[in-house]
N, C-alpha and C positions, 0 to 999 in steps of 0.2 A: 740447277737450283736445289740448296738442299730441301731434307723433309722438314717442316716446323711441326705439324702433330705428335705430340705422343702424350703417354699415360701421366695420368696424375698419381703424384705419392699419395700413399694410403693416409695419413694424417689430413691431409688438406681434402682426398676425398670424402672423407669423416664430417669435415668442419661446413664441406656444401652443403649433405644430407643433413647436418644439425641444424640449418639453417630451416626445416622444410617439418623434419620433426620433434625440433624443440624451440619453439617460439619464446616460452617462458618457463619460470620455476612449477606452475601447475601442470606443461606438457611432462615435465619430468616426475612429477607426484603419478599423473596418470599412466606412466608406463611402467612404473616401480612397483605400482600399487595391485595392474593387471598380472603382472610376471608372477608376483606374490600369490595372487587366485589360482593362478595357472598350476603353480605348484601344490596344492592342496593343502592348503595354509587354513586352518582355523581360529587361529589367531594372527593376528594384524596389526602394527603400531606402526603412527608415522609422526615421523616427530621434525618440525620445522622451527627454524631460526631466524629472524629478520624476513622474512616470508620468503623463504626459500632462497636468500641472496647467500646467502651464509652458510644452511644447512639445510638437509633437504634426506629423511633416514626413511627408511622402511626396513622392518624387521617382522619376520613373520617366522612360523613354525611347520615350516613346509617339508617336501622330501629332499629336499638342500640339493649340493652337486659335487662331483665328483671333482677330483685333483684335474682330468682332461677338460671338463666339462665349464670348470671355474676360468681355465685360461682360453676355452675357445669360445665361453659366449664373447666377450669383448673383439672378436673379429665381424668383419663386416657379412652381411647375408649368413651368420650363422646361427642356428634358431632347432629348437628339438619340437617345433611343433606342427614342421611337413616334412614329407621327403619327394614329393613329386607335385608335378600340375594338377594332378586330380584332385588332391587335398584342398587345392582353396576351395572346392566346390560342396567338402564336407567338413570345415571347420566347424568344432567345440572346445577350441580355446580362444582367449583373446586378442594373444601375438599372433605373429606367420612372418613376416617382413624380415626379421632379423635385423633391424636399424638401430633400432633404439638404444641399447647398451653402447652399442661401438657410436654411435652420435655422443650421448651424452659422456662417453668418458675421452671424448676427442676436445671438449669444451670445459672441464672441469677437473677437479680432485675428488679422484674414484678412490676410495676405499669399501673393499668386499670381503667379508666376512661368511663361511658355507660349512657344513660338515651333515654329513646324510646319516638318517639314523643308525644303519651297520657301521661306521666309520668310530676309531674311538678316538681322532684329530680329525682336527679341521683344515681348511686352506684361508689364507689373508692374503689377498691381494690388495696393490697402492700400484693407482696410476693415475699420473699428472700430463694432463693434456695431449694422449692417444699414446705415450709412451707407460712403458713398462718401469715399474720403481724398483718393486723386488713382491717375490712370493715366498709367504714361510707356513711351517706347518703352525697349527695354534690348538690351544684346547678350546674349543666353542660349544654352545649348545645348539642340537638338533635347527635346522634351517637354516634360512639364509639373510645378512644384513647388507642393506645398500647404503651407504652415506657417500653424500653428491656433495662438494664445499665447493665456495668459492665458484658457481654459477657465472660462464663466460667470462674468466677472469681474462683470457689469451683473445679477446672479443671485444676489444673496450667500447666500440659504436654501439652492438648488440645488449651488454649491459648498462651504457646511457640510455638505450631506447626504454628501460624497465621501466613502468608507472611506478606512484608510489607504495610503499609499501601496503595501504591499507586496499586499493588495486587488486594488488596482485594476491595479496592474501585474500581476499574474498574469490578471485578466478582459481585458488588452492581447496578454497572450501568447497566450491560447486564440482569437481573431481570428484574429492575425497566424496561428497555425499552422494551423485551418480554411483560408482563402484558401490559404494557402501548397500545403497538401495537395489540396487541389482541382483546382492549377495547376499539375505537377511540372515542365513544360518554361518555366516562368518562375527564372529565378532572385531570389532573395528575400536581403533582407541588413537584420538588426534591428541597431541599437543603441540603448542604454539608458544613458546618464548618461555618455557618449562611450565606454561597453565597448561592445566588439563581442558578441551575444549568441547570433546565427542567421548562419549564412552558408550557404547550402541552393543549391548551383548546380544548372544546370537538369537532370532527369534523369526515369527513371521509376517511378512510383507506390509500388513498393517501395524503391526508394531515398533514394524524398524522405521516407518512411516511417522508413527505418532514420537519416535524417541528423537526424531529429526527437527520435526518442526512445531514439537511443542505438543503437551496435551489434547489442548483444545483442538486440534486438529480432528481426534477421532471423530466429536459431534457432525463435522462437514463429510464424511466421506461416504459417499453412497458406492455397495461394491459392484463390479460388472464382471458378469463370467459368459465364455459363448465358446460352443467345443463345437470346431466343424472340421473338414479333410484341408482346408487350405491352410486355415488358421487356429490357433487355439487362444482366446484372448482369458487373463484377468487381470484382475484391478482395482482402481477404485476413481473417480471423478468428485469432486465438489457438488452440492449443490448449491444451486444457482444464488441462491441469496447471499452466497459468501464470496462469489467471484470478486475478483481485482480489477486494479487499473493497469497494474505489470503482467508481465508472462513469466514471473519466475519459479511458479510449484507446476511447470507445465514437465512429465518428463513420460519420453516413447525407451522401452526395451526390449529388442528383437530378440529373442537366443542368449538371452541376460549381458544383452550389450548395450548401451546407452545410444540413442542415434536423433538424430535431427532431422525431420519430416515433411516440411508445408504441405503436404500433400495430405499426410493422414492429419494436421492440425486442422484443416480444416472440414475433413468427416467429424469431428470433434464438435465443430462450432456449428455443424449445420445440425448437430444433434440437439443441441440446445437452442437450436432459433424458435423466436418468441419466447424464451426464459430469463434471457438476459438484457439487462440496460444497454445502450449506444456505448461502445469502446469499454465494456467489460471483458474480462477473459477469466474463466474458467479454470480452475486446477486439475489437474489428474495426473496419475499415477499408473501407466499402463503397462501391462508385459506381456507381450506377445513371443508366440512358439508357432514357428515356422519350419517345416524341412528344409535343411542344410543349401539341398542343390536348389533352394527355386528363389535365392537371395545371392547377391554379389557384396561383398566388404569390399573390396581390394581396388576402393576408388581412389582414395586419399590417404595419406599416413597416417592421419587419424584418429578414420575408421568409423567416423561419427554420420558416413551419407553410406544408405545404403540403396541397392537396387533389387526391386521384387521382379518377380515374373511377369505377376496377376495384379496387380497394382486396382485396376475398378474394381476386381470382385473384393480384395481387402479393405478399399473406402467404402465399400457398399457395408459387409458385415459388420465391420466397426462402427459405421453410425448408426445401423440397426440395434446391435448391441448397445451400446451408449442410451439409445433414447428410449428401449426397452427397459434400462435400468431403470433411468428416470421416472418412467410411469410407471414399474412398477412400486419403487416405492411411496409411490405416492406424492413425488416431487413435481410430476406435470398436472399444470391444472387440468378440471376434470369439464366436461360439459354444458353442465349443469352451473355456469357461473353465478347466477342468483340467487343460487339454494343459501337459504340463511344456516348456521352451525344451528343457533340458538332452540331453532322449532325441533330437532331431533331429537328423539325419545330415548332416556338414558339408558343403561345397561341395568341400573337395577328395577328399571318399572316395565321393562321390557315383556316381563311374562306376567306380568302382575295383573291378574283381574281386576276388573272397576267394580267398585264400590258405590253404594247411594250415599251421599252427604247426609249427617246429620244437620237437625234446625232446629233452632229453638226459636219457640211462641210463647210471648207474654198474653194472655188470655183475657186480662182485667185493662190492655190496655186500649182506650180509647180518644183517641184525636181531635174529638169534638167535645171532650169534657172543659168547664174551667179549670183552671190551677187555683189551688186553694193553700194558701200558705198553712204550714202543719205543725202542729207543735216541736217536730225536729226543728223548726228554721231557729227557733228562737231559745233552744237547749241553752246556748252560748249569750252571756247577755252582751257579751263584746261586738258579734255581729249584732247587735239591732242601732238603728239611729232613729229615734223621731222625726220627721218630715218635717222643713222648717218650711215660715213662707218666702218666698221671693219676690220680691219686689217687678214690677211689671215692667217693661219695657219703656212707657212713659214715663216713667221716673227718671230717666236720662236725663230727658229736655227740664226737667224742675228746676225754675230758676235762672236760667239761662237771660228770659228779659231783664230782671230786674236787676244781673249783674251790666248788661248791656248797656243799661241807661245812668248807674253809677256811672262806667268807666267814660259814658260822653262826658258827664259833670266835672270830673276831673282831668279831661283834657283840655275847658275853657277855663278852669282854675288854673293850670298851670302853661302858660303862653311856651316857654323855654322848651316843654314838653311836644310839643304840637309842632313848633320848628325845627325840631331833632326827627318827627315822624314824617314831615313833609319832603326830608333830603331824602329820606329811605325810596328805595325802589320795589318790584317783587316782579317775580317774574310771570307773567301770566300763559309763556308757553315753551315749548322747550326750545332752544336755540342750541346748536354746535358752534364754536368756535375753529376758528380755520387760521393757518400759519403762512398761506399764499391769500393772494388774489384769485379773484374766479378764474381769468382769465390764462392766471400761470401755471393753473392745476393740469394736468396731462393725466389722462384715464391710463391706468394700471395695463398693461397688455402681458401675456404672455410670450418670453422672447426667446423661449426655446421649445425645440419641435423634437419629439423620435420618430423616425423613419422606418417602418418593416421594424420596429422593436429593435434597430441594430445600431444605426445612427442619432447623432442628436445635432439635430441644426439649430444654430444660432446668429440672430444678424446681431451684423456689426458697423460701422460708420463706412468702412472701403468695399463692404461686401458680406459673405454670410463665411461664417467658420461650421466646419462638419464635421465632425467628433465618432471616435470610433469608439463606444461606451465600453466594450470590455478591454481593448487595449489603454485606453486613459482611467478606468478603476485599475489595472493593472500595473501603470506608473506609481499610482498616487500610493497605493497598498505597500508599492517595492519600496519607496522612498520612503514609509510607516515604518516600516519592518527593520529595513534596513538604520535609521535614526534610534529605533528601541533597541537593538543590540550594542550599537557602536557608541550610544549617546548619552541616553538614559533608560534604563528602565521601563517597558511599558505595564501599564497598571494589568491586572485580572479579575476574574469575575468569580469569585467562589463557587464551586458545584455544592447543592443540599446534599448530593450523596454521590459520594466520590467515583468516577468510571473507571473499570477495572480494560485493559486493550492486550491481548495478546498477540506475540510477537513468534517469527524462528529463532535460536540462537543467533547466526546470522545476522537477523534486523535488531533483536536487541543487542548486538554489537555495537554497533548503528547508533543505533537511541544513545549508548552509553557515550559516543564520543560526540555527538550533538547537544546535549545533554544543555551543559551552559548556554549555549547559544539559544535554546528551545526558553529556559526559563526566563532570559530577555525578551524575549514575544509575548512573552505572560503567558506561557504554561508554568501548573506547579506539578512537582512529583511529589506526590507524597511517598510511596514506596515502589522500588525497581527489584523485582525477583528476576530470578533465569530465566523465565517464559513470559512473563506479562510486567507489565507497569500500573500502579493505579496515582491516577491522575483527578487531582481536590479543585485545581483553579484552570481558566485558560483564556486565553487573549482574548479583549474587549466584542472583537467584529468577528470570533466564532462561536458558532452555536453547539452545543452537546451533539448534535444528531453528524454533526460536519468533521468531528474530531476525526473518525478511523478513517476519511476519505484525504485529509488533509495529512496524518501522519503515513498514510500507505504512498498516497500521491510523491511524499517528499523522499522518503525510501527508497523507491522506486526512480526518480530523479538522481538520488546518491548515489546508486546501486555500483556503478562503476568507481566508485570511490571518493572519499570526501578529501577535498583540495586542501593541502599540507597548511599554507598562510591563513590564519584565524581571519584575514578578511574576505577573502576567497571564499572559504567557509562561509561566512554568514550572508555574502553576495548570493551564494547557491540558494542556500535557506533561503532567504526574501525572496526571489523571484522565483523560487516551488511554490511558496504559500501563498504569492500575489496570485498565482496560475491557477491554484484549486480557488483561493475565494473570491475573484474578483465575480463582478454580474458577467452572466454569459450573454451571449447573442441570443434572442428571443423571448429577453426577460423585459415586461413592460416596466417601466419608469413614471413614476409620479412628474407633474411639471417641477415641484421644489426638490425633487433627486435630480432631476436633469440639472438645474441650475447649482446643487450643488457639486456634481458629477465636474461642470463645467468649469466652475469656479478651481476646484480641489487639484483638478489639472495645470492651470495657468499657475497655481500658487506653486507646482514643484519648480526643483531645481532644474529639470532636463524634462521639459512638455512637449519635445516633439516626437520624441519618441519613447515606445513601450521597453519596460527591461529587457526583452529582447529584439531590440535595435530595428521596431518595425514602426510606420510613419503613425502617430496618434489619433492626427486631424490635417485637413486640408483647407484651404482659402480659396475661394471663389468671389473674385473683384467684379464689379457692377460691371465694367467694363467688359470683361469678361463675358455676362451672359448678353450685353449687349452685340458683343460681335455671334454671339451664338443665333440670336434673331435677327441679321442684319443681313441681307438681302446678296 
């Protein structure tokens, strides 16, 4: 029998590892963009196309590479950042695997561009799909350029599987901003469809922090520092009153490498328990410095799971640190919960000696004197009037008989008179009028019930209907929303004075392409900057306090991307915003909310179930509970 095993060609070996470490256009940002640091690059551009379907560059000012150097990184397992086993135990760079070039130019159109600063040419390399094009010498400047085209163009399954562009470009952005944050004394500069999108010059931790995500970020950030032999932490975390509903400012950096945690997320969350609402999270910003050998990378391609040693003593320090911060600055409440502000004694009476009050005493004055009108009262002849008399309260009735006894005489004088008064009625007590008979009148009952605040039962002629209150405001809201965007127009409510909401570049991305669809609900913009939005109007059934919960909420929803079809789109929108404002579970219900609650359900198009396809209300036929007590 012969042999069937043997070795796979290097191109097709190429195309399996592409499969494991390059998922999408941002795996490729992320390994172009480490190579880049690795090289000692102080400046950084990455410049992307159709979100990386197209073009995908990084150019940096590093120690570039040599003529040998340029044609063997694109070999498989070749890499200048180990030469033995022991090396992975003391990595300080970001590669070690040697995958990634020889992946990504087994899948694409590699053009590479390098020249080291002793060199007075450079090398150009072109290669198309793990072959070799041609290499010529070129005149280049100092370091080295990667442009990636044509992204699994020899793949066509792999690049059907790509979300849409706006997808994948936000999984481009959280990359680029990881690296970016990791490495504040690099300067960093994105562009995207030839916009300029990042331009982050080199600075420190908190800065490169606040040029990220906005200004207003600095006011939230409380810092955390904690130097011991296992770990070295700093940082910065949120306080608590600015936490989210998402987890997206959540970021850990071991050895200035971005990594993904549940373990230490949650030394995190246990630092701030009793700070935070039900389903808040937290932001922070953490960078941890750990010795080499007592951490493993080398789980995943990666690189983003790593493994400690000492794993309890790191959760312990870390949430000690963390809630250290906290109280120190003054973010954990204190003791003393009922202490009023008000009663405490200011800084400038603080050292101030007490003083006897000055009094004054009127000496002439006395309480039991008369008042005696004074020739002042009467300087003015305008204030005086004479006292007139008035007529006495018996003066009313004067007369009254003798008009009494006319008006008899003149009613036996005139007959015609008397038969016109005799038809007359008057009413001598008050009567209601009634539109039934007594008998067909039925006493008003109340014919809806809440249950545990969560249900709302109502009978009906076959039985009782059970209503599930936040998933049927949840219908009615989606099908509101939904009818204002696609239909007409829903009305707004003017703010007196306009809310100003800031945003990351990112989510004002975001904003910018929801935008139409947002002023159908009745929000108005008045003005949209790079960082914040100020907002004059906003739909009928939200309140000013609800806005940053209802626009973070839908964001967050979006996050993975807003669906290409403008109805799509505004389906997502509706049922984010039914999610934030519908009544929740545990909110009491007037009896005429429930009945409108109940009605508003029956009146949609689709009452059995909530915009996400869960059952509304249930029927419970007499019959039914009959067999339930039935023997």
């Amino acid at each position: 029998m012969s042999s069937i095993i043997q070795l796979l060609p290097d191109h097709v070996a190429n195309q399996i590892a592409a499969g494991e470490v390059v998922q999408r256009p941002a795996s490729v940002v992320k390994e172009l963009l480490e190579n880049a640091v690795d090289a000692k690059a102080t400046d950084i551009k990455l410049i992307i196309k159709d979100a990386g379907k197209s073009l995908v560059q990084v150019i940096d000012n590093g120690v570039g590479m040599s003529v040998t150097d340029a044609r063997l990184c694109f070999e498989r397992h070749a890499t200048s950042k180990i030469r033995q086993a022991e090396d992975l135990f003391s990595l300080h760079t970001k590669g070690f695997r040697g995958e990634a070039l020889a992946s990504i130019a087994a899948i694409a159109h590699v053009e590479m561009k390098t020249r080291q600063e002793q060199e007075e040419l450079g090398t150009h390399i072109v290669i198309e799909g793990g072959k070799f094009m041609s290499q010529d010498v070129a005149v280049l400047p100092q370091g080295t350029s990667f442009a990636v085209k044509n992204l699994f163009f020899n793949i066509p399954a792999r690049r059907n599987f790509l979300k849409s562009e706006i997808v994948e470009h936000r999984h481009i952005v959280d990359e680029f901003q990881r690296v970016a944050m990791a490495h504040p004394n690099i300067h960093f500069t994105y562009y995207h469809n030839g916009g300029e999108l990042f331009n982050l010059p080199a600075s420190n931790f908190r800065q490169r922090i606040v040029n990220i995500f906005s200004g207003k970020t600095n006011e939230k950030l409380v810092p955390v520092k904690e130097e011991t032999e296992i770990v070295s932490i700093q940082g910065f975390v949120s306080k608590p009153e600015f936490a989210k509903k998402s987890r997206g400012e959540q970021f850990f950096f071991v050895n200035d490498r971005f990594i993904k945690s549940g373990y230490l997320h949650h030394a995190i969350m246990a630092a701030y328990e009793g700070l935070l609402k039900d389903g808040s999270q937290p932001s922070y910003f953490l960078y941890l410095h750990v010795p080499p050998h007592t951490i493993d990378i080398n789980i995943h391609p990666t690189k983003t799971e790593i493994k400690f040693d000492d794993e309890h003593s790191l959760y312990a320090i870390l949430r000690a640190a963390v809630k250290h911060s906290l109280g120190q600055f003054n973010v954990a409440p204190v003791l003393d919960f009922d202490r009023d502000p008000n009663l405490d004694t200011p800084y400038q009476y603080k050292d101030a000696e007490a003083v006897i009050p000055t009094i004054q005493i009127d000496g002439n004055f006395n309480p039991f004197a008369e008042e005696k009108p004074t020739a002042k009262s009467y300087s003015n002849i305008n204030h005086y009037r004479p006292k007139q008399d008035t007529a006495s309260w018996e003066s009313l009735y004067v007369g009254l008989k003798h008009e009494a006894e006319s008006s008899f005489v003149d009613t036996i004088a005139e007959p015609e008179s008397q038969e016109f008064t005799s038809q007359m009625q008057f009413e001598s007590e008050e009567t209601t009028a009634s539109l039934f008979e007594d008998h067909e009148v039925e006493q008003a009952v109340n014919k809806t019930y809440q249950i545990h605040k969560k249900y709302i039962v109502n009978p009906i002629k076959s039985g009782m209907v059970i209503v599930d209150q936040q998933r049927a405001h949840q219908r009615i809201l989606y099908e509101q929303f939904l009818a204002n965007m696609t239909v007409q127009q829903a009305a707004s409510q003017q703010l007196l004075f306009p809310l100003s909401l800031y945003f990351s570049t990112t989510e004002m991305n975001l904003v910018h392409e929801l935008k139409d669809s947002l002023i159908n609900t009745g929000f108005v913009f008045e003005e949209m900057h790079t960082d914040h939005v100020v907002i004059s109007g906003l739909p009928v059934n939200v309140t000013e306090s609800e806005v940053s919960i209802v626009l973070e909420q839908l964001l967050g929803d979006l996050q993975d991307g807003i669906p290409e079809s403008s109805f799509s789109q505004n389906d997502s929108i509706a049922k984010s915003m039914a999610k934030s404002l519908a009544v929740k579970t545990g909110t009491y219900l007037t009896g005429k909310e429930q009945e409108n609650l109940v009605n508003g359900l029956f009146a949609c198009k689709e009452p059995n179930v909530s915009p996400f396809q869960k059952p509304t209300f249930i029927t419970m036929r007499v019959e039914d509970l009959d067999k339930k007590f039935a023997l």
